[in-house]
N, C-alpha and C positions, 0 to 999 in steps of 0.2 A: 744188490748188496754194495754199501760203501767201500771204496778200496782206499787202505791205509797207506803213506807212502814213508811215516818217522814217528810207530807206534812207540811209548816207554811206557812199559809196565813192570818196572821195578825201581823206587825209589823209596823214602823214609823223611819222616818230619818229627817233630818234636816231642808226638805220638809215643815214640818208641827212644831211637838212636839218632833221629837226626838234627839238626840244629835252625832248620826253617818250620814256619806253620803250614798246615796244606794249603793255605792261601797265597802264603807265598811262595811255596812248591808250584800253584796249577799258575801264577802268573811268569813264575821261572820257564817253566812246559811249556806255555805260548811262547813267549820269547825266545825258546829255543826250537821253533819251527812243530813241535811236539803235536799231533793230531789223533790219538788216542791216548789217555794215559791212565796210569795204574795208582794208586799210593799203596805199596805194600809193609806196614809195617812191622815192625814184629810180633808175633804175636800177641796180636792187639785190633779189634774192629772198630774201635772210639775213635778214630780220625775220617772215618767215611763217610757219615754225612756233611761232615765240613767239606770232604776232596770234593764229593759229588755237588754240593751247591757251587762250591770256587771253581768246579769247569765248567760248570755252565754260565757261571759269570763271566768268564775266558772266551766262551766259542767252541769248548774243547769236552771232545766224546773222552766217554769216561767207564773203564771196568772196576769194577769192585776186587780189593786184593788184600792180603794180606801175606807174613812169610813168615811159615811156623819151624820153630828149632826142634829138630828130633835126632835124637840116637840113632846111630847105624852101627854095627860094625864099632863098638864103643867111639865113635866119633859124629861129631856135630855135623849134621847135614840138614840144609837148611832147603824148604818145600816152600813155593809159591803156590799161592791160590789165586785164579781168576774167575770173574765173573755170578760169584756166588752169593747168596742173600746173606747179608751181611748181620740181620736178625735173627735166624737162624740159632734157636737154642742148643740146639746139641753143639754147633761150633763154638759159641759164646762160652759155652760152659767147659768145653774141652781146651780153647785158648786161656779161660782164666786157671784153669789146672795148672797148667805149662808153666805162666807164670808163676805161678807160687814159689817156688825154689831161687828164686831170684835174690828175694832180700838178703837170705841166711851166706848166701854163696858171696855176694859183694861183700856181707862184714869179717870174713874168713880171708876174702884178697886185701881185704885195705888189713888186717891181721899179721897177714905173708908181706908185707909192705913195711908195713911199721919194724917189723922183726931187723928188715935192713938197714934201718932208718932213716924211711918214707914214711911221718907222720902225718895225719889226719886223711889218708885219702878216701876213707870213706866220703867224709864232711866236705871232702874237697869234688868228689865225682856228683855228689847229689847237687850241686850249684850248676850242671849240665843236662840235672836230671828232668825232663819237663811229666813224664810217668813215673812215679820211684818206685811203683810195682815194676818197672820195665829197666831197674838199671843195669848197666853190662859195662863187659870190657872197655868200650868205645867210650863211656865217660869217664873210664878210671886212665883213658889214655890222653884225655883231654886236660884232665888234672893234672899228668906227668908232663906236658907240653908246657902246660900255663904255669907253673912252676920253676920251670928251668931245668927238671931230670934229662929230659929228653928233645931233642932239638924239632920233634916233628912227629906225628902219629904212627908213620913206618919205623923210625929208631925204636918207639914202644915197644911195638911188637914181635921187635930181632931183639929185645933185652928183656921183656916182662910180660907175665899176662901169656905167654903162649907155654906149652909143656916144657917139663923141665927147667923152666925159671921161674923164677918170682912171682909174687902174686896170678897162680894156674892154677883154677878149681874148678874141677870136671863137674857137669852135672846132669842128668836124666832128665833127658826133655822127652816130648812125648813118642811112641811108638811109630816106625813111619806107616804101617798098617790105618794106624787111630787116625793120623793126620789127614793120611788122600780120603779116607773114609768121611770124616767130619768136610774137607773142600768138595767131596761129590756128592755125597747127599746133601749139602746146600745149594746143589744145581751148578757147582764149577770143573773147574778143569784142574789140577793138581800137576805145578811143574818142578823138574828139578832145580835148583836155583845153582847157578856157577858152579858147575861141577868140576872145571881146573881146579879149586881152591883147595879139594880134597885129596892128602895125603892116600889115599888108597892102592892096594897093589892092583894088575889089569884082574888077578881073580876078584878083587872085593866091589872092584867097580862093576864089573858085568854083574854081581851078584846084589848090587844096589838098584840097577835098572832094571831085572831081569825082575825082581819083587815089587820095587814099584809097579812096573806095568801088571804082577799077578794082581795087586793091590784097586787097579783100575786107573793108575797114574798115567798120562795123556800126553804130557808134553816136557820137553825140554829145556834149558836156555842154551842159546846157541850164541851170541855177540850178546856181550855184556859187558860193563866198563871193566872188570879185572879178567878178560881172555883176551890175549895175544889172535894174531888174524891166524896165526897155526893150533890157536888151542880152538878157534872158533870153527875153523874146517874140521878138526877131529870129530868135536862134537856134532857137527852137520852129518857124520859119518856114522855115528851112534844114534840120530835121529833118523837115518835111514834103515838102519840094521832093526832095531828096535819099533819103528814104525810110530814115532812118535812125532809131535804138534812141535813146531820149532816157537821160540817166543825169545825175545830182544827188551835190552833194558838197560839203562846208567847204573844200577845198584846207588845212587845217587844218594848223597847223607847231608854235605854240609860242601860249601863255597872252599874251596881252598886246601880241603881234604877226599877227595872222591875222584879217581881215577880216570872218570869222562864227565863232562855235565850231560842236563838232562835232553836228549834228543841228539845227542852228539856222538853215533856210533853208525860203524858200516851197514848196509841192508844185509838180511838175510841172503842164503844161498835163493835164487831164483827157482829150486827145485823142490825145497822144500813147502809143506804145507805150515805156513803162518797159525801159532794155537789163535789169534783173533777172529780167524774165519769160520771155526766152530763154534763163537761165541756171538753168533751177530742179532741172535734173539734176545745177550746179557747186556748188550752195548745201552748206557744212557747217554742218547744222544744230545748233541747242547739246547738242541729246539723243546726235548723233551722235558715237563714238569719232575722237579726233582720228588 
């Protein structure tokens, strides 16, 4: 079995929220030492035969991924999926669900926007849009940047777009039962994505992983570009209690706005079990025909 030494398997392209193509994503991943990578986008599989030809054009071993938004706990927590057949109809059809509530929800924020007056940002977030089924917060904050509202995508989201401010529209994304269900009967592993990020009390958190894993959920992220090296040991700590697959990743979006670039993050704990090493039957590797 190959050993991986600066796996990333969570990043984003134009697909969804990011602002590169995956070809310029898997040439970014070389470049950044990157020897297995992921393109996870949002709920969305349309980017993965692009990722999968652009690493093999790189050199670079490649899993199949995606990162689907589900309700918890009425709060957004967001599932990685690796290694799964990316045709796969039941997932195809359960990610185009998810998205549907997208459009209605964006013309309701640029609505709460306008009220202040912040005109056009609809008009103005779709010019970020490279999916307009997939538009989100992250272009409407792009718009408040390139404008002059906001000096930078972190002032966005301390003034707008998060609860209790301006432009915040909750919305019902898929069940996290449905989600690991659709990532594992496509033949993947279903992880948590950045679980610092989540406002949860210690009961709602155990009560997130404790379902997951009934759910058949596998793995968790452990270093990831928005965990501090104290939020990364905690979770190391929750990957041992729980018994789960540790997995590593930039959350990577765009040049100039993303927390770490791609490949540019501490090694896992040396104790844990890597989730790449139960996937080494899903790896396309670069020799392999895509």
């Amino acid at each position: 079995m190959t050993t991986y030494h600066n796996p990333d398997l969570h990043c984003h392209s134009v697909v969804s929220d990011g602002t590169l193509t995956p070809e310029e994503l898997a040439a970014r991943a070389k470049a950044g030492g990157v020897d297995l990578w992921a393109l996870t986008d949002h709920d969305e599989v349309g980017g993965q035969q692009r990722a999968l030809a652009a690493a093999r054009a790189q050199g670079l071993d490649y899993l199949t991924g995606v990162e689907v938004s589900v309700t918890f706990a009425d709060t957004t927590v967001h599932i990685v999926g690796l290694g799964f057949d990316h045709t796969d109809a039941r997932l195809v059809e359960g990610l185009a669900e998810t998205r549907d509530g997208r459009g209605p929800r964006a013309r309701e924020m640029a609505a709460q926007l306008e009220a202040i007056g912040i005109a056009g940002a609809y008009e103005g977030a779709l010019k970020y849009v490279g999916n307009p089924a997939l538009i989100s917060r992250t272009h409407f904050a792009r718009f408040l940047v390139e404008t002059g509202v906001c000096r930078d995508t972190a002032e966005v989201f301390r003034k707008y777009l998060v609860e209790g401010k301006p432009g915040f529209v909750p919305h019902r994304w898929a069940r996290l039962g449905d989600a690991v269900r659709w990532i594992t009967e496509a033949g993947g592993i279903a992880v948590i994505a950045h679980p610092a990020r989540y406002t949860f009390s210690a009961t709602e958190e155990y009560a997130l992983f404790s379902e997951f894993r009934q759910h058949g959920g596998r793995g968790v992220e452990v270093v990831t570009g928005s965990h501090t090296a104290q939020e990364a040991a905690r979770y190391a700590d929750m990957a041992r209690e729980f018994e789960l697959l540790a997995s590593r990743g930039s959350d990577f979006h765009s040049p100039g706005e993303s927390h770490v670039d791609l490949g540019r993050m501490a090694p896992l704990p040396a104790d844990l079990t890597p989730v790449w090493t139960a996937l080494a039957d899903r790896i396309h590797t670069a020799e392999a025909a895509v």
